[in-house]
C-alpha positions in Angstrom: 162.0 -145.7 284.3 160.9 -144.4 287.5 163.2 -146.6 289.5 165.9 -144.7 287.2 164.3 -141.2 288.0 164.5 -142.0 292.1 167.8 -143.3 291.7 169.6 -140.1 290.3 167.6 -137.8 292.8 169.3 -139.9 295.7 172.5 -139.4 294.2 172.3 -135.8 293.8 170.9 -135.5 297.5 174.0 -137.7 298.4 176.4 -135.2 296.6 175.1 -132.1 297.9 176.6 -131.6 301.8 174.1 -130.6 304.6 176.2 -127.2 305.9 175.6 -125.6 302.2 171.4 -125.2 303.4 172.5 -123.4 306.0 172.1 -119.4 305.9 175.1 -118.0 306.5 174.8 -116.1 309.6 176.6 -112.8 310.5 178.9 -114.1 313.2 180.1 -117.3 310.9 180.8 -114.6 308.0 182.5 -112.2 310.7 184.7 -115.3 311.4 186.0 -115.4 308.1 187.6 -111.5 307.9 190.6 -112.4 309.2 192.7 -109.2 309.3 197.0 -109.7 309.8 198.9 -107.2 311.7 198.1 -105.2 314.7 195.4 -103.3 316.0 195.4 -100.0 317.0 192.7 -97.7 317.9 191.2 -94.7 315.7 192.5 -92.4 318.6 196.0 -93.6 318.4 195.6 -93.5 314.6 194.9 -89.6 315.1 197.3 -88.8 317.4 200.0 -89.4 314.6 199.4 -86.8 313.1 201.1 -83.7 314.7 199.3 -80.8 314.6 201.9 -78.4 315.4 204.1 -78.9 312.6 201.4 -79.9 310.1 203.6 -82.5 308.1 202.0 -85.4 306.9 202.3 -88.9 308.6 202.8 -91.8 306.1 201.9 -95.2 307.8 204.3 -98.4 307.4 203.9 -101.5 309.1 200.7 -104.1 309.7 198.9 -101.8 311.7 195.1 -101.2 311.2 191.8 -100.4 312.7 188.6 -101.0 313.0 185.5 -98.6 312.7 182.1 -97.9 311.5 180.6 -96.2 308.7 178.5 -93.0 309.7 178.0 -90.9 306.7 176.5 -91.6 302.9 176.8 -90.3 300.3 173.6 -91.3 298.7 171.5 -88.3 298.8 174.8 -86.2 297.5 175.5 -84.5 300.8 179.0 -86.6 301.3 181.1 -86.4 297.9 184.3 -89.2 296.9 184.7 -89.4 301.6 183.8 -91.5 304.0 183.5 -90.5 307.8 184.0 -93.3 310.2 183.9 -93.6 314.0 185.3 -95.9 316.4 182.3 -97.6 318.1 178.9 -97.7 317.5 177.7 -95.6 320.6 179.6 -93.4 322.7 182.1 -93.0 320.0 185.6 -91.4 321.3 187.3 -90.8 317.7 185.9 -90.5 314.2 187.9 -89.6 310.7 187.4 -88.7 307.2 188.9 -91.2 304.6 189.1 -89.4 301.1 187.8 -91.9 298.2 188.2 -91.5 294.7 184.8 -93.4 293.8 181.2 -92.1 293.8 177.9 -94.2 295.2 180.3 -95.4 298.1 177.2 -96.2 300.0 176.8 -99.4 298.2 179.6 -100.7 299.4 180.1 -99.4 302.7 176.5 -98.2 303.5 175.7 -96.3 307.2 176.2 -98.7 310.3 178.6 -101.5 308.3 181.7 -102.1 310.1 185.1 -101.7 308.2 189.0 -102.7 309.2 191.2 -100.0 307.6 194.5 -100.9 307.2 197.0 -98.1 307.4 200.3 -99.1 305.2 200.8 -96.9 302.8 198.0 -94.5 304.1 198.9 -91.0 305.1 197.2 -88.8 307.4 196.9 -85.0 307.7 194.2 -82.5 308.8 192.3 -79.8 306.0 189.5 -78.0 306.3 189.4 -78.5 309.8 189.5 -82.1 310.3 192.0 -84.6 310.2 192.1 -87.0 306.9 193.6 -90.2 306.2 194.3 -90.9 302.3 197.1 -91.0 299.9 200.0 -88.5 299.9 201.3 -86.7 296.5 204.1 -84.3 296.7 203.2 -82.7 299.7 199.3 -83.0 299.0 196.7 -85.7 300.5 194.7 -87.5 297.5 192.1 -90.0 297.4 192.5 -93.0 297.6 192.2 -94.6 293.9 189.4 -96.7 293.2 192.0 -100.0 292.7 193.6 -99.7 296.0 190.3 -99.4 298.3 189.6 -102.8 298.7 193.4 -103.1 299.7 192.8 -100.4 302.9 189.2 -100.8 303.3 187.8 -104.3 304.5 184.5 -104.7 304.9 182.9 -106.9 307.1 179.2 -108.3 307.4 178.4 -106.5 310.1 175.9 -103.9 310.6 175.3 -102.3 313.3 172.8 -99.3 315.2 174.3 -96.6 315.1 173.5 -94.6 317.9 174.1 -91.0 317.5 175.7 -89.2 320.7 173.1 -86.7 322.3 175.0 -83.5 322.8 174.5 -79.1 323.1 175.5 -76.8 320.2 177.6 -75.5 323.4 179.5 -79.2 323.8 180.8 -78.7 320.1 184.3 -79.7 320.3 187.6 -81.2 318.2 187.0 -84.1 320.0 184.0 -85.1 318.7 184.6 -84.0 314.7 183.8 -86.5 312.4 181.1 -88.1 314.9 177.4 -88.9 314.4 175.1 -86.4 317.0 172.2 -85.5 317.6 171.3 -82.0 318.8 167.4 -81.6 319.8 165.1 -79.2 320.5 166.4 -77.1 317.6 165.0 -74.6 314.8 166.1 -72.3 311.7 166.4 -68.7 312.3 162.9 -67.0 311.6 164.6 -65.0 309.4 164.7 -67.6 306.7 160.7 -67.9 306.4 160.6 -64.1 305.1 158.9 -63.5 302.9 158.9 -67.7 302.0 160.6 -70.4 303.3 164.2 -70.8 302.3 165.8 -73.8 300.6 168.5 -76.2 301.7 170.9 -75.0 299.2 169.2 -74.0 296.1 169.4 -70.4 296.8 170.9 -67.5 293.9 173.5 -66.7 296.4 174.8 -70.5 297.5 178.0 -71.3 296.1 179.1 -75.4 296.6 177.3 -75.4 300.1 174.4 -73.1 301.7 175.1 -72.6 305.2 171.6 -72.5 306.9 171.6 -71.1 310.8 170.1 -73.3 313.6 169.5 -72.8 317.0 169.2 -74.2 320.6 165.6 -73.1 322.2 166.0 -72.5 325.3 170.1 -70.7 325.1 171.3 -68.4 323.2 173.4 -71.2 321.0 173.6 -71.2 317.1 175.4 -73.2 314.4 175.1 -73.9 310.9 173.6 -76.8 309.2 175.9 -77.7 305.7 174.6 -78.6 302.7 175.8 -79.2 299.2 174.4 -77.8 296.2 174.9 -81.0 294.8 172.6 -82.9 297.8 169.2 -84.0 295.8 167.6 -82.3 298.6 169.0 -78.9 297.6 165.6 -77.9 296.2 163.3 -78.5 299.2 161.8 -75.6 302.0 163.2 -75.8 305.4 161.2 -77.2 307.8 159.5 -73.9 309.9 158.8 -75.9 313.5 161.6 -77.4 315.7 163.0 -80.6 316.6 165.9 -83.1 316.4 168.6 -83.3 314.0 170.7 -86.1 313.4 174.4 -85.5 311.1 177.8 -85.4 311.3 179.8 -83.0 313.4 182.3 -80.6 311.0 184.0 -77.9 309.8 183.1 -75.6 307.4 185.7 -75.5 304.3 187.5 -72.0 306.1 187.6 -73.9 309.1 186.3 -70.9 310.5 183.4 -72.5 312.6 181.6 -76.1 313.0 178.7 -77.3 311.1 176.4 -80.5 310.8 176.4 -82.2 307.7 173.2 -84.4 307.7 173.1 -87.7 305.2 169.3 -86.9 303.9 166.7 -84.7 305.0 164.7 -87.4 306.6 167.7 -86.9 309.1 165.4 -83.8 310.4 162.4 -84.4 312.4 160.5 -81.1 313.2 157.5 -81.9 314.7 157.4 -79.4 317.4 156.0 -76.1 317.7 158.7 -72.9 317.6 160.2 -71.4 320.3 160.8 -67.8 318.9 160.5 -65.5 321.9 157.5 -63.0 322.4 157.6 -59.7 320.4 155.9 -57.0 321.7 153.5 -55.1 318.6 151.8 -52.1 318.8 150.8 -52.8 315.2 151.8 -53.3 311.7 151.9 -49.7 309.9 155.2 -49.0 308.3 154.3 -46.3 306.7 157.0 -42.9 307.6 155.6 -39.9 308.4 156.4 -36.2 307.4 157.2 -35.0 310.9 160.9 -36.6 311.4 161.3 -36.8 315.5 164.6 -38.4 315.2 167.6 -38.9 312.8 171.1 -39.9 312.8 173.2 -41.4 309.6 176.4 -41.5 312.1 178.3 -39.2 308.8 179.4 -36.8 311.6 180.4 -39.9 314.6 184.0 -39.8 313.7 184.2 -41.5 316.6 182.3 -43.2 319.4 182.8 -40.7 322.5 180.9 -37.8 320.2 177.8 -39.8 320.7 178.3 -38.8 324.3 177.2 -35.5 324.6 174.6 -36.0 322.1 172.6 -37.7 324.7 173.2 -41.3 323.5 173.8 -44.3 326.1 177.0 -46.3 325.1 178.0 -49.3 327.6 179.6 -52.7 328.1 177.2 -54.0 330.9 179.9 -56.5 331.6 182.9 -54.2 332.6 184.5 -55.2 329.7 185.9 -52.6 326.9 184.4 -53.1 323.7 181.1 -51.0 323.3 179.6 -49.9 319.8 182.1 -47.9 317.3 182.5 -45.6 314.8 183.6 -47.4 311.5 184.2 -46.8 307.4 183.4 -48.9 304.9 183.2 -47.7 300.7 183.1 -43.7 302.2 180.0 -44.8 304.5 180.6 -44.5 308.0 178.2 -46.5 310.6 178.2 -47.3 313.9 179.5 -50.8 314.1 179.8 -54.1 317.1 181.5 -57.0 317.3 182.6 -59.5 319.5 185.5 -60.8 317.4 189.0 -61.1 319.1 187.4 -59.1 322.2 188.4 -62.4 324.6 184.9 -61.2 326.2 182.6 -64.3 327.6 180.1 -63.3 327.3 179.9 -59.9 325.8 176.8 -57.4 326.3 176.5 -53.8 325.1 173.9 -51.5 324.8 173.7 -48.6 322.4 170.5 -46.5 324.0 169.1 -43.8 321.6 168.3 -40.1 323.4 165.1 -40.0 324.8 161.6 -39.4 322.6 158.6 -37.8 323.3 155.6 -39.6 321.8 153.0 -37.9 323.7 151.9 -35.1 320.9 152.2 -37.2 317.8 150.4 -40.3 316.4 151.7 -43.1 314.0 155.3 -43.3 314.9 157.8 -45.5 313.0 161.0 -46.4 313.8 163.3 -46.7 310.8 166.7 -48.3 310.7 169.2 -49.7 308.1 171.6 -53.0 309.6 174.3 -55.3 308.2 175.4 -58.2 309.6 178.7 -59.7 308.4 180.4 -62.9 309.3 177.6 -64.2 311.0 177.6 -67.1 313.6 174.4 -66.4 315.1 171.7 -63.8 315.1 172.9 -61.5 318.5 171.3 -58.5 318.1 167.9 -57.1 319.6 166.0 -54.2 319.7 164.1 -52.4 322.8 161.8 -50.1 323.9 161.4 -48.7 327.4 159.3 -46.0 329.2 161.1 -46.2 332.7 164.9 -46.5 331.8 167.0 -44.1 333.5 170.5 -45.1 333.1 171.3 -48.1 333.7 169.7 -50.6 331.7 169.6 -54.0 333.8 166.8 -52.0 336.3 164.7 -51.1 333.2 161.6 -52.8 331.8 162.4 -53.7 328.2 160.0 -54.6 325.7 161.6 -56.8 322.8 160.6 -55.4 319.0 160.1 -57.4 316.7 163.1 -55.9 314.5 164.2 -56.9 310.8 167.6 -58.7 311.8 169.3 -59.8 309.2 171.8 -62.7 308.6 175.0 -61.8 307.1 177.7 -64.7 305.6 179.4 -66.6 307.8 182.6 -66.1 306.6 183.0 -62.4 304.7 181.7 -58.9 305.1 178.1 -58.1 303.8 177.2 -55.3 301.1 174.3 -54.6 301.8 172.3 -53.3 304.1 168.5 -54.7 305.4 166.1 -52.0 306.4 164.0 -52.6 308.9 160.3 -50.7 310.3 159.0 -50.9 313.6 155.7 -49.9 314.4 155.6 -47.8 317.5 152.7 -46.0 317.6 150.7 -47.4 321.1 153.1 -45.3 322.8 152.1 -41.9 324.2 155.2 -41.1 326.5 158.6 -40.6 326.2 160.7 -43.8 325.1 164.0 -44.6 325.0 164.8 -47.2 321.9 167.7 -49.8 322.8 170.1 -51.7 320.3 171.5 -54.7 322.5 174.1 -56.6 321.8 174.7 -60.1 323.3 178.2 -62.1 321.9 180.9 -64.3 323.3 184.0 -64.4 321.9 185.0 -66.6 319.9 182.0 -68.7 319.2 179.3 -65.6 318.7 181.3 -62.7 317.1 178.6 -61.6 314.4 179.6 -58.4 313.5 177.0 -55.7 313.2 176.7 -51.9 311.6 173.7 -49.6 312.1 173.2 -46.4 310.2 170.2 -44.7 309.0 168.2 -44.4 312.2 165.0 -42.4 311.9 161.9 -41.9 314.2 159.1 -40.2 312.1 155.2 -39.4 312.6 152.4 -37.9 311.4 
C-alpha cells in the first residue's frame, strides 16, 4: 500500500511542469500585452483635436497610446472619468477619458499603466479640458461599460507616480489633466470664522464647494474642488499649511483652474500659518453715539465727486482703472475690479478724508463689503498717521478687516460687515482701502458702502 501511495505522488510531481511554481513576475506579464497598431504619443493624440473650430475628432485606424492612471475615484472626488498622463514623472500631456462605470479604481487604480486604443474614440474639449470618449450626434458620451476593455488595456504595471512640483503662478493648459504638487500652501483665514469650514458639506455648495488656497509667501490663490458627493465632504479644513497633492483643472465654467485632490490624505498641513501681521489696538466693536465719519456713496453718482470731498482715489500703477461709482437693486456703492482691465498687476487706493482722533476715545471703524466672483482675497485695509498724498512714502499699518469671499463665478447678494477697533489712536488718521489685482488671473470684484467712523 505505501509503495502505491509513493508511486501516484511521483506521477503527479512528473505531470506538474517546473515554470508553473514560478511567480509570475511584472516584466514576464508586461511581455504578454501585446498591443497591434501604432503608437503615438498623448501629445499628438491632443493635438487632434482643433481648438479653433471646436468640431470633434473621431479616431480610425490602429493607432493607440500609452499612459498612466493619476486620479481615483474611490473617495467620490472623480465620478464615471479617468485622468491619465503620459509618463510617470515629468509628465508633458495628460487627458480625461469619460467612463460610463462607477468604482473604476478597481480596475485601473492610481499609478497602473494602460494602452488606450483610439479607433472609434472621439476627442473634444468641455469644461475646460480636452476629453476623449464616444461621440453621439454632436455630443461626447462615455464610453459604455462593454466597450472599455476594447480601448482600455491594462497592463501589470504600477508605477510611482511622481507628482510635478510647480507655483499656483506656473498654472497653465499645458499641464491640465496632470498630477502636482503645490507646497507651502493654506485656506483663506476667512474660512475658520467663526468654525472651521467643510470640504463641501456647506448649505450653500451646490455639486462642488470651491474652497480658496493660497501660496505663502506671493500673493497667489486658487481653488481647491470638491464634490459633494466625495466621502470627505463632511470633514473641517485643515487650519495650518502645507503640501497638496491633486490634479490640475478646470472648474465646470471654465472660468478659472482648480485642484481636484483623490482623498484628503492628499493634504498634509503640518506647518504653522503664514497669515501676515495685523496691527490691533483692541477688540471693542461696540459704535458710539458721536458719528466722526459717514458715507453710504447714495449721492457718488460718480467717482470724480469724491474729489472735492477730500477723498484720495488713485491707480499707483499709471494705469486707468481706480474705484467707481456703481448700481446694483437701487443701491449704489463704490465698486473695484480688475476684470478685463489688461492691468498686470493692478493697485489702487481709495484713501478716506482725514480724522481727528485726538478728542475722542473708543473709535470704531464700521464698513459693509461684497466680494463677487472671487479668485482670491485682494483687498486690505490701512491706517496711517503720516500719509500726505502719495501713498507708497507712507507708513501703513494693516487692520485686521472682515474680508469676505464672494463666489467664484456670480455676483454676491449680500453684503459682510466688518468692525475695526481703532481706538489706540490719538491723532489724526487717514484710513486706506487698497486694492492689489492682476488681470486676468486676480479680478475679484469688490463694492464698499456703509462707511462709518464713530466714538464715544
Amino acid at each position: 500500500m505505501k509503495k502505491l501511495v509513493i508511486f501516484l505522488i511521483l506521477v503527479l510531481i512528473s505531470c506538474v511542469e517546473t515554470d508553473d511554481y514560478n511567480i509570475p513576475e511584472t516584466t514576464l506579464l508586461q511581455k504578454k500585452v501585446h498591443i497591434e497598431g501604432t503608437q503615438i504619443s498623448l501629445r499628438a493624440v491632443k493635438n487632434s483635436y482643433n481648438e479653433d473650430t471646436g468640431v470633434i475628432y473621431t479616431f480610425s485606424g490602429d493607432q493607440y497610446f500609452e499612459a498612466y492612471v493619476v486620479s481615483s475615484d474611490r473617495a467620490g472626488n472623480f465620478y464615471k472619468e479617468l485622468i491619465l498622463q503620459d509618463q510617470p514623472e515629468n509628465p508633458e500631456a495628460g487627458i480625461q477619458i469619460l467612463i460610463d462605470e462607477n468604482a473604476i479604481y478597481q480596475r485601473y487604480n492610481f499609478g497602473r499603466k494602460v494602452f488606450v486604443k483610439l479607433n472609434g474614440l472621439s476627442i473634444s474639449k468641455n469644461n475646460g479640458l480636452i476629453q476623449l470618449g464616444k461621440q453621439n450626434r454632436g455630443n461626447l458620451d462615455p464610453i459604455v461599460s462593454s466597450e472599455i476593455d476594447e480601448h482600455l488595456i491594462r497592463s501589470e504595471i504600477v508605477e510611482e507616480i511622481i507628482p510635478l512640483q510647480i507655483n499656483i503662478g506656473d498654472f497653465s493648459s499645458d499641464l491640465l489633466s496632470t498630477y502636482v504638487q503645490l507646497n507651502h500652501i493654506q485656506f483663506n483665514r476667512n474660512l475658520f470664522s467663526p468654525s472651521n469650514s467643510t470640504f463641501a458639506a456647506e448649505v450653500f455648495d451646490q455639486y462642488d464647494g470651491l474652497r480658496q488656497i493660497e501660496e505663502c509667501g506671493s500673493d497667489d490663490t486658487a481653488l481647491l474642488s470638491t464634490s459633494t458627493y466625495a466621502d470627505f465632504k463632511w470633514l473641517s479644513l485643515p487650519a495650518n499649511s502645507g503640501t497638496i497633492l491633486g490634479i490640475l483643472g478646470r472648474d465646470f465654467y471654465d472660468d478659472f483652474y482648480i485642484i481636484q485632490v483623490n482623498s484628503a490624505d492628499d493634504l498634509l498641513f503640518d506647518s504653522n500659518r503664514c497669515d501676515p501681521e495685523f496691527f490691533k489696538c483692541g477688540t471693542n466693536t461696540t459704535e458710539g453715539k458721536t458719528i466722526l465719519f459717514e458715507e453710504n456713496f447714495a449721492e457718488i453718482t460718480n467717482e470724480n465727486k469724491l474729489d472735492p470731498l477730500g477723498w484720495i482715489n488713485l491707480n499707483v500703477n499709471g494705469g486707468e482703472q481706480r474705484f467707481v461709482d456703481a448700481t446694483s437693486n437701487g443701491n449704489r456703492t463704490i465698486r473695484i475690479s480688475a476684470y478685463n482691465t489688461g492691468e498686470i498687476p493692478l493697485e489702487a487706493w481709495l484713501i478716506m478724508p482725514p480724522i481727528d482722533l485726538s478728542q475722542t476715545q473708543n473709535e470704531v471703524l464700521s464698513f459693509d463689503i461684497r466680494a463677487s466672483y472671487d479668485n482670491g482675497t485682494i483687498l486690505q485695509v490701512y491706517v496711517s498717521e503720516d500719509f500726505s498724498g502719495d501713498p507708497e512714502h507712507a507708513n501703513w499699518k494693516l487692520l485686521e478687516a472682515n474680508i469676505p469671499m464672494g463666489p467664484s463665478n456670480r455676483a454676491a447678494v449680500h453684503f459682510s460687515n466688518s468692525k475695526v477697533d481703532l481706538s489706540c489712536f490719538s491723532t489724526q488718521v487717514y484710513i486706506g482701502f487698497r486694492y492689489q489685482g492682476r488681470d486676468p488671473s486676480r479680478t475679484t470684484t469688490y463694492d464698499i458702502d456703509n462707511i462709518k467712523l464713530t466714538a464715544e
